[in-house]
C-alpha atoms as a printed R data frame, in Angstrom:
    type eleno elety resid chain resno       x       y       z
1   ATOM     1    CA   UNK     A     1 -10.758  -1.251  13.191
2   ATOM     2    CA   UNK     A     2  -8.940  -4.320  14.585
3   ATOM     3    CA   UNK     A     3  -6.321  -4.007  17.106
4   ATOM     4    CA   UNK     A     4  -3.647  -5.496  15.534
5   ATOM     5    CA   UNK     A     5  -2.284  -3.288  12.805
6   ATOM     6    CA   UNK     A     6   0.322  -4.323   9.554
7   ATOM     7    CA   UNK     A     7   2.136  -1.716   7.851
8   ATOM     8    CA   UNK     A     8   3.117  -2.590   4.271
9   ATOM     9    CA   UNK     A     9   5.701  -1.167   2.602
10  ATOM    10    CA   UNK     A    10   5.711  -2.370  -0.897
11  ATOM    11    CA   UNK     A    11   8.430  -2.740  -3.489
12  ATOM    12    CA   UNK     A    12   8.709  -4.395  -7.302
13  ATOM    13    CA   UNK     A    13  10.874  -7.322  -5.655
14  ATOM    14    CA   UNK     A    14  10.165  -7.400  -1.956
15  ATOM    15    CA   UNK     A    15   7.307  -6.573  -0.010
16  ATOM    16    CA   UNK     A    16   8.118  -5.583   3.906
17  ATOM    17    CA   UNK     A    17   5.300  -6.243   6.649
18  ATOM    18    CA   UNK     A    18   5.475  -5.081  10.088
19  ATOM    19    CA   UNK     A    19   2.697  -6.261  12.227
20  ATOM    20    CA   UNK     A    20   1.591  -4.223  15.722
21  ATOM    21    CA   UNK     A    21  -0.117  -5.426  18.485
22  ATOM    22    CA   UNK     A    22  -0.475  -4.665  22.056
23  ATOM    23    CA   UNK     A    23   1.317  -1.697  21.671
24  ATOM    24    CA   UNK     A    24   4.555  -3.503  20.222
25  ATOM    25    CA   UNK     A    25   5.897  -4.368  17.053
26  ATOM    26    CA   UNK     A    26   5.773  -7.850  16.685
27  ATOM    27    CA   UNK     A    27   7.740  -8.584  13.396
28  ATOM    28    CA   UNK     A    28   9.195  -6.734  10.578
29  ATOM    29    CA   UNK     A    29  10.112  -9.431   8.183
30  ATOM    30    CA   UNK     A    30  10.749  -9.630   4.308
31  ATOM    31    CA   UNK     A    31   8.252 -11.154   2.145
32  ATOM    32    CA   UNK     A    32   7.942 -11.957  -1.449
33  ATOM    33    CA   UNK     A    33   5.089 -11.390  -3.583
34  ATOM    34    CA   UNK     A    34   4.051 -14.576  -3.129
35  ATOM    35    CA   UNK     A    35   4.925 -15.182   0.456
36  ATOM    36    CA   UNK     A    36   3.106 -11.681   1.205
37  ATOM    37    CA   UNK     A    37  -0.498 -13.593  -1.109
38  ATOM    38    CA   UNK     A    38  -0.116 -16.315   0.840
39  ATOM    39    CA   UNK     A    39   0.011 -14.337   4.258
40  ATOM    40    CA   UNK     A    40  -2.957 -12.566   3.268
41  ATOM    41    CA   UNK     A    41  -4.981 -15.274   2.958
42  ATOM    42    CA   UNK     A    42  -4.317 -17.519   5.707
43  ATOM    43    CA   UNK     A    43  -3.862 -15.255   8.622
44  ATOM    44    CA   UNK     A    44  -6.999 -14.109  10.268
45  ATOM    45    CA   UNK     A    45  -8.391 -10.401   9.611
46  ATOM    46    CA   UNK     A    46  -6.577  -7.442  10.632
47  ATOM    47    CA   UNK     A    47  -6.195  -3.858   9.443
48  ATOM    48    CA   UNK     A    48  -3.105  -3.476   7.094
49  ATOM    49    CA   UNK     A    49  -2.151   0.061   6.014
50  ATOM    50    CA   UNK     A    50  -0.689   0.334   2.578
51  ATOM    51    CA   UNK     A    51   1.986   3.179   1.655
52  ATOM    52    CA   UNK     A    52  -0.223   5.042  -1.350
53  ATOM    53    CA   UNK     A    53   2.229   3.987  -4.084
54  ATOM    54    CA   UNK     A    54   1.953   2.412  -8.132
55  ATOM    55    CA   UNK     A    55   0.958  -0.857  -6.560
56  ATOM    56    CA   UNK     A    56  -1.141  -0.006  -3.391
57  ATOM    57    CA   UNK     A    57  -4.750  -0.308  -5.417
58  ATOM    58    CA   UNK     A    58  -3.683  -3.771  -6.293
59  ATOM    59    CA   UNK     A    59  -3.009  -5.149  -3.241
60  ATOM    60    CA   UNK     A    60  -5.434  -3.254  -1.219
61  ATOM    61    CA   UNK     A    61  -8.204  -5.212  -3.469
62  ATOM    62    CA   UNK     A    62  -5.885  -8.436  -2.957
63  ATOM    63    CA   UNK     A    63  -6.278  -8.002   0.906
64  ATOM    64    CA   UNK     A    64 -10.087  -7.003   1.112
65  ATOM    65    CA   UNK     A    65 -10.661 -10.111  -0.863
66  ATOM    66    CA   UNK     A    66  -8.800 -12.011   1.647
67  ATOM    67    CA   UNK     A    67 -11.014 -10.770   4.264
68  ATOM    68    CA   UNK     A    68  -8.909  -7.988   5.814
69  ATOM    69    CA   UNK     A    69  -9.871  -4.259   6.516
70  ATOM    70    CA   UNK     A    70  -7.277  -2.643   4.040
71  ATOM    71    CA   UNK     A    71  -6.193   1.283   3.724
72  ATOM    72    CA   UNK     A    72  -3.755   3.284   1.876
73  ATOM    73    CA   UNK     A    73  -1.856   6.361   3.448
74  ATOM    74    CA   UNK     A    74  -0.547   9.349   2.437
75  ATOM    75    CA   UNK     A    75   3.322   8.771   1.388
76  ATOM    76    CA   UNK     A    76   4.237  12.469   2.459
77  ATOM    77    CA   UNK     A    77   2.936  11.178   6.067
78  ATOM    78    CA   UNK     A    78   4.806   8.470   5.857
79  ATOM    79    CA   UNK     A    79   8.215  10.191   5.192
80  ATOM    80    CA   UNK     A    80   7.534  12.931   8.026
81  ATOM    81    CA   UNK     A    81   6.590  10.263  10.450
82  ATOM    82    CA   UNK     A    82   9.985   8.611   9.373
83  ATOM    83    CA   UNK     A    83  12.834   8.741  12.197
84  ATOM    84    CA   UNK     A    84  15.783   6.699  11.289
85  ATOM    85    CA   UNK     A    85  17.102   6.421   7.342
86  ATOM    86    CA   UNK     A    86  15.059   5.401   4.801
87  ATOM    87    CA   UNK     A    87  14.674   1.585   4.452
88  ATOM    88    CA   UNK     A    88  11.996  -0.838   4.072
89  ATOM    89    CA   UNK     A    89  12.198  -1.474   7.766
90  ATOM    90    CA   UNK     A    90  11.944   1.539   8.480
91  ATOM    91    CA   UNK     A    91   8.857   2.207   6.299
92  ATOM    92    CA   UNK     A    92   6.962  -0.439   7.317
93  ATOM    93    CA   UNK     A    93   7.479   0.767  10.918
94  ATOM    94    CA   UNK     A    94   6.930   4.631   9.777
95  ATOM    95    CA   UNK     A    95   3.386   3.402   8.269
96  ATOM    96    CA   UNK     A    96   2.305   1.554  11.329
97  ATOM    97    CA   UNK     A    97   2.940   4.738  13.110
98  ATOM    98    CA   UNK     A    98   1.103   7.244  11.039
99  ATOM    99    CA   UNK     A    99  -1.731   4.805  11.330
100 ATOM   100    CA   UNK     A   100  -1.789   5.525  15.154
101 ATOM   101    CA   UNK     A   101  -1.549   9.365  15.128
102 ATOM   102    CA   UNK     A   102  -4.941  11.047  15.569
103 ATOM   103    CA   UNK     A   103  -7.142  12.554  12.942
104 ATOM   104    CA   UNK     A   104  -5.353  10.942  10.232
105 ATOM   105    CA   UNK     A   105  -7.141  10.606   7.004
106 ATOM   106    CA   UNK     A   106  -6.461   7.873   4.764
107 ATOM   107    CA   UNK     A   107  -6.924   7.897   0.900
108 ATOM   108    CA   UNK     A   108  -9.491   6.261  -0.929
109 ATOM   109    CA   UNK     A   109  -7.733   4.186  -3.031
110 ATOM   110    CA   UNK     A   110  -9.305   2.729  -6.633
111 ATOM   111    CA   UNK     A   111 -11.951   0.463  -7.741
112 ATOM   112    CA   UNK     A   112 -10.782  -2.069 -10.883
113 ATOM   113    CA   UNK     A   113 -13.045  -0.103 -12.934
114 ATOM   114    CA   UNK     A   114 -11.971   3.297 -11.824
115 ATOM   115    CA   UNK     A   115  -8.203   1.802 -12.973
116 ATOM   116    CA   UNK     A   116  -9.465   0.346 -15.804
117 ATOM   117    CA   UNK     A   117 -10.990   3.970 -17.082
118 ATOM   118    CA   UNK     A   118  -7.464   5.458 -16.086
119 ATOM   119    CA   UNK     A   119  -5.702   3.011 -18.244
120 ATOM   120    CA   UNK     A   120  -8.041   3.931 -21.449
121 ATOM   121    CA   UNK     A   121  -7.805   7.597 -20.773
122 ATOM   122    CA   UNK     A   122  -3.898   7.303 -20.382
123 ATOM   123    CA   UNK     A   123  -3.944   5.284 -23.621
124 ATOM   124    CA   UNK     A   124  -5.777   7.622 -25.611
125 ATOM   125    CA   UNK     A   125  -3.878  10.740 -24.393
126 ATOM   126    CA   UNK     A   126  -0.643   8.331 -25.719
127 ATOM   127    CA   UNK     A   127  -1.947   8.301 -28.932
128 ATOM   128    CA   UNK     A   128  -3.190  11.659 -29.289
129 ATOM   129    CA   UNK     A   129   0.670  12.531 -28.662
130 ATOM   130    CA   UNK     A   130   2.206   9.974 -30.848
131 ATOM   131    CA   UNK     A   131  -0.234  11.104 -34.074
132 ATOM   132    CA   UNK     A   132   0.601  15.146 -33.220
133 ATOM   133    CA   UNK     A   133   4.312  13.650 -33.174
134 ATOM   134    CA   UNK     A   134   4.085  12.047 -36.517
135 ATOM   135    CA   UNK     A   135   2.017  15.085 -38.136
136 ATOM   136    CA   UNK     A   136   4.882  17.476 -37.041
């Protein structure tokens, strides 16, 4: 694992990234979508921790592609780990520190095709309902 760690808390609009190194927090900025794909790929490799959330599989695949070593944590561990209210600060800082605790276990996270066969199966469980809907 590299020494400097990002936490990523991740949101439709904004994207917050708090990076950690040498035992400090160095930023905790807002970042677009964009801004947070560009980051990616021109900053050198580091481990960024991903709140398990809608999105997470996404741009866990976005940052191993850039070259980073990516993982996804538990959002219950996140929200205990929490101290202050919840904000996207906050978060980002909250995921950077259940990184650090010992014995944590991150989750595995999704290939494409593993989402891809979730999409179908979610699909075909919508139509099952919508043809018992029409029959009744």
């Amino acid at each position: 694992m590299h020494s400097t760690r990002v936490g990523v808390d991740l949101a439709k609009d904004v994207i917050q990234v708090c990076v950690y190194k040498r035992k400090k927090v160095q930023s905790n900025i807002e970042m677009t979508p964009e801004e947070f794909l560009c980051w990616l790929n021109t900053n050198k490799p580091v481990s960024i921790i991903f709140e398990a959330c809608s999105t997470s599989n996404y741009w866990k695949q976005k940052a191993i592609q850039a070259g980073h070593d990516a993982r996804l944590i538990s959002a219950k561990l996140v929200s205990v780990v929490r101290q202050n209210q919840k904000t996207d600060k906050n978060d980002a800082l909250a995921i950077v520190q259940a990184a650090l605790l010992p014995d944590v276990t991150f989750i595995g996270g999704k290939t494409v095709e593993q989402q891809q066969l979730q999409c179908i199966k979610r699909l075909r469980e919508l139509a099952i309902k919508h043809r018992d809907a029409s029959q009744n």
